[in-house]
C-alpha positions as CSV (number, residue, x, y, z in Angstrom):
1,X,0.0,0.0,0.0
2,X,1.0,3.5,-1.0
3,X,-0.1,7.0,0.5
4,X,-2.1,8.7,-2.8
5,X,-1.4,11.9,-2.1
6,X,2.5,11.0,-2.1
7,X,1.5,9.4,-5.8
8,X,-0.6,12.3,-6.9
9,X,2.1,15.1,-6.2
10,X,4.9,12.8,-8.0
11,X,2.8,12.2,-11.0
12,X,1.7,15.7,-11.4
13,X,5.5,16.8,-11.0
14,X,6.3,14.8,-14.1
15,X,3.0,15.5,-15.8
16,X,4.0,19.1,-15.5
17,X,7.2,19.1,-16.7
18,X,6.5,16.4,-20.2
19,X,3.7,18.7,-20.4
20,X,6.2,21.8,-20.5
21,X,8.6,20.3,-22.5
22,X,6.2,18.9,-25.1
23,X,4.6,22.7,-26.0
24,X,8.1,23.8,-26.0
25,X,9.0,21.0,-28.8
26,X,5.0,21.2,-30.5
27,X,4.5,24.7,-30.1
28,X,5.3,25.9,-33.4
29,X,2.9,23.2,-34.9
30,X,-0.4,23.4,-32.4
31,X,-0.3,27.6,-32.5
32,X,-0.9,27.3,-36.3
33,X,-2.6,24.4,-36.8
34,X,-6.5,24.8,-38.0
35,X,-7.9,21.5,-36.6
36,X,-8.3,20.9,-32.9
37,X,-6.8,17.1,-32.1
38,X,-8.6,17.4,-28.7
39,X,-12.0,15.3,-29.1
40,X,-14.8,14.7,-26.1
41,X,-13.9,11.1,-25.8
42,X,-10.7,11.6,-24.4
43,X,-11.8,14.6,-21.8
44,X,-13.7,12.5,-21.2
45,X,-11.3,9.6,-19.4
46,X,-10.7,12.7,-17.0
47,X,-13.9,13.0,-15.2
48,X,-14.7,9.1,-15.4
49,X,-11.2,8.5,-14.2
50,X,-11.0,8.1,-9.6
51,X,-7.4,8.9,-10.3
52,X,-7.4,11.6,-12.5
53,X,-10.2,13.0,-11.2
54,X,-8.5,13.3,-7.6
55,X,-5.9,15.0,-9.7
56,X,-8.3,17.7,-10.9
57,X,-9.8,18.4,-7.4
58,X,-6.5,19.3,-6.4
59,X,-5.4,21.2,-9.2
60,X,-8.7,22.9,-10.4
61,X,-8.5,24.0,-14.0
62,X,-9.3,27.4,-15.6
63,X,-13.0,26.7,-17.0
64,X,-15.4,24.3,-16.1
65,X,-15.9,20.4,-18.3
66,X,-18.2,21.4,-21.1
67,X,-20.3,18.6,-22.4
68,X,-19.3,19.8,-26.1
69,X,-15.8,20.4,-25.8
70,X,-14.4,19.2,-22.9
71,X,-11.6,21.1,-21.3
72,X,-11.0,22.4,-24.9
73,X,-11.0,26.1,-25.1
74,X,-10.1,29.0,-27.5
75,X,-6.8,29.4,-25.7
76,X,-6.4,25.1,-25.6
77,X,-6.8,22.3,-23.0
78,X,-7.8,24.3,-19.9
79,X,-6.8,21.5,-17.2
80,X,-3.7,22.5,-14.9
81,X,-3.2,18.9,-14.3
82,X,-4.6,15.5,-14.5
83,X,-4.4,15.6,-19.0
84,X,-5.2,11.2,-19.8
85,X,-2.3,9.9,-20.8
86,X,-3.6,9.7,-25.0
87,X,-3.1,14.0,-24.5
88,X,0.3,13.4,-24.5
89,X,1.1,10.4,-26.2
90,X,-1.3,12.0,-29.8
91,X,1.1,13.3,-31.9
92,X,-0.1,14.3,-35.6
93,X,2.1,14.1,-38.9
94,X,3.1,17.7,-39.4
95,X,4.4,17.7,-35.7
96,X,6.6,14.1,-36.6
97,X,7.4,15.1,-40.5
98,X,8.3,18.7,-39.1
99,X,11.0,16.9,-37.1
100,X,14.7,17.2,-38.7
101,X,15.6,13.8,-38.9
102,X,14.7,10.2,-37.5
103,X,16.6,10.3,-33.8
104,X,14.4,14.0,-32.7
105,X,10.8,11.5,-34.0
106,X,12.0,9.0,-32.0
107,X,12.7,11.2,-29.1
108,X,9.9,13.2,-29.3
109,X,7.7,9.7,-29.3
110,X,9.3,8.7,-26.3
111,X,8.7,12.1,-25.0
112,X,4.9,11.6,-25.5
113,X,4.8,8.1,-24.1
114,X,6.2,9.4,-20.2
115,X,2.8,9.7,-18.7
116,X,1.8,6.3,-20.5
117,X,4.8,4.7,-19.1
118,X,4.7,6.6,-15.1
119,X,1.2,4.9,-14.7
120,X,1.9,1.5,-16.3
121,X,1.1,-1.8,-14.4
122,X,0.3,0.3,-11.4
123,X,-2.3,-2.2,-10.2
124,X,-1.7,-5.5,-11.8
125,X,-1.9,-4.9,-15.3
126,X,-3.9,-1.7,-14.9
127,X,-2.5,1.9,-15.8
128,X,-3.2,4.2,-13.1
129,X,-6.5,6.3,-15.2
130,X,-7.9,2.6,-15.2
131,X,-8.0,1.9,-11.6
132,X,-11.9,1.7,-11.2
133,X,-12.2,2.9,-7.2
134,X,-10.7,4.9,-4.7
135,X,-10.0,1.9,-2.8
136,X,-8.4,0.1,-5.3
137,X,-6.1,3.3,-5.6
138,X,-5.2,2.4,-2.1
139,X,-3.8,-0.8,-3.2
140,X,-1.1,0.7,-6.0
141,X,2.3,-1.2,-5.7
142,X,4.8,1.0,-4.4
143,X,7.6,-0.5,-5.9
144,X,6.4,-0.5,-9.5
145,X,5.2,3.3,-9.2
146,X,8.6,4.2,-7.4
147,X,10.4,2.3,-10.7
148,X,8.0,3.8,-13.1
149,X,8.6,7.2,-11.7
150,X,12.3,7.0,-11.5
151,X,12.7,5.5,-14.9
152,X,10.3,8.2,-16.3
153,X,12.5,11.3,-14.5
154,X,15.3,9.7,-16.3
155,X,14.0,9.8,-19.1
156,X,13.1,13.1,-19.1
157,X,16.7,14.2,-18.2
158,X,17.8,12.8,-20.8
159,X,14.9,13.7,-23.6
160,X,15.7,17.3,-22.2
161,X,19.6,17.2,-22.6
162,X,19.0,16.0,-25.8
163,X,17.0,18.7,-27.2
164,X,19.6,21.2,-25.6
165,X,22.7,18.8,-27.3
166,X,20.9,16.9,-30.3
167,X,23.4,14.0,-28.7
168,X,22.5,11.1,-26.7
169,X,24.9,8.9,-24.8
170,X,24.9,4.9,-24.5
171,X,23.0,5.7,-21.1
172,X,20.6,7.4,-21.9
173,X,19.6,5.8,-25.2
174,X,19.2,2.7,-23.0
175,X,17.2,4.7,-20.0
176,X,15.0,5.9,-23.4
177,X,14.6,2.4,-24.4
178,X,12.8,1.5,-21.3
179,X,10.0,3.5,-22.5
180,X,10.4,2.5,-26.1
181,X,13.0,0.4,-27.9
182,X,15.4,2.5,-30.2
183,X,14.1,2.3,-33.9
184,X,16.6,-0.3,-36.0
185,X,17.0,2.5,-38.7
186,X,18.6,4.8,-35.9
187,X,20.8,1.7,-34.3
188,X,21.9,0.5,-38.0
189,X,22.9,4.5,-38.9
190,X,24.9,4.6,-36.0
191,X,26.5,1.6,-36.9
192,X,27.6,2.9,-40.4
């Protein structure tokens, strides 16, 4: 057993910062971009969720869930915290063919799959959004959240240096592969 409130303030301390870095690395293609890629469905997963729900009573958002749009407003998502996990993990074409080569798509997929990967198997087989009760929150496995979380902060580190570098080192590609294996295009380039 696990204290949720210890949970909720690590997992919104890495939703925050993939959610910074992200509209640092997408900004340039969401500002301009003339179709929304927010739907109802998924703001949807954020009031039906126990977890991500306790996540929004915490951190309220800006405007209140609109049965049309969602969280979606004319200034974007208005949720301070508690996004589901397919907010982060979407990524359109222009945003990967806008990318200048194969090693920033991958990284920038990786960098979309954090919040995926932080609540994976938090409960059995279950991803932290898909924890069905409060009680069963009260069940999470410490040790896999504490791995999940410390993998995903490394991950971050390292997605971040990159961007700063364009370089990744042996430890860090292998701390991104965690989260997803390195394309064989990029490892047979690197080879060459």
């Amino acid at each position: 057993m696990y204290d949720i409130n210890i949970i909720i303030e690590q997992y919104v301390s890495i939703e925050q910062a993939v959610r910074g870095v992200m509209e640092q690395q997408c900004i340039n293609f969401c500002t301009c971009c003339p179709d929304a890629c927010c739907r109802l469905d998924y703001c949807l997963e954020s009031v039906e969720s126990p977890f991500l729900r306790m996540i929004i009573d915490r951190y309220p958002p800006r405007c209140r869930f609109d049965q049309q749009h969602g969280w979606l407003t004319t200034d974007g998502c208005c949720l301070a915290a508690g996004r589901p996990p397919v907010c982060y993990k979407f990524l359109c074409d222009r945003q990967l063919a806008g990318q200048p080569n194969e090693m920033h798509r991958y990284i920038l997929r990786v960098l979309s799959s954090l919040i995926s990967h932080l609540g994976r198997d938090a409960l059995g087989g279950r991803h932290l959004v898909e924890i069905a009760t409060v009680d069963e929150l009260n069940k999470i496995r410490a040790d896999r959240f504490d791995r999940r979380r410390l993998e995903t902060g490394a991950a971050l580190l390292a997605i971040t240096t990159f961007f700063k570098t364009h370089y990744l080192n042996p430890g860090e590609r292998q701390i991104l592969s965690q989260v997803i294996a390195l394309p064989e295009s990029i490892a047979e380039m690197e080879k060459q």
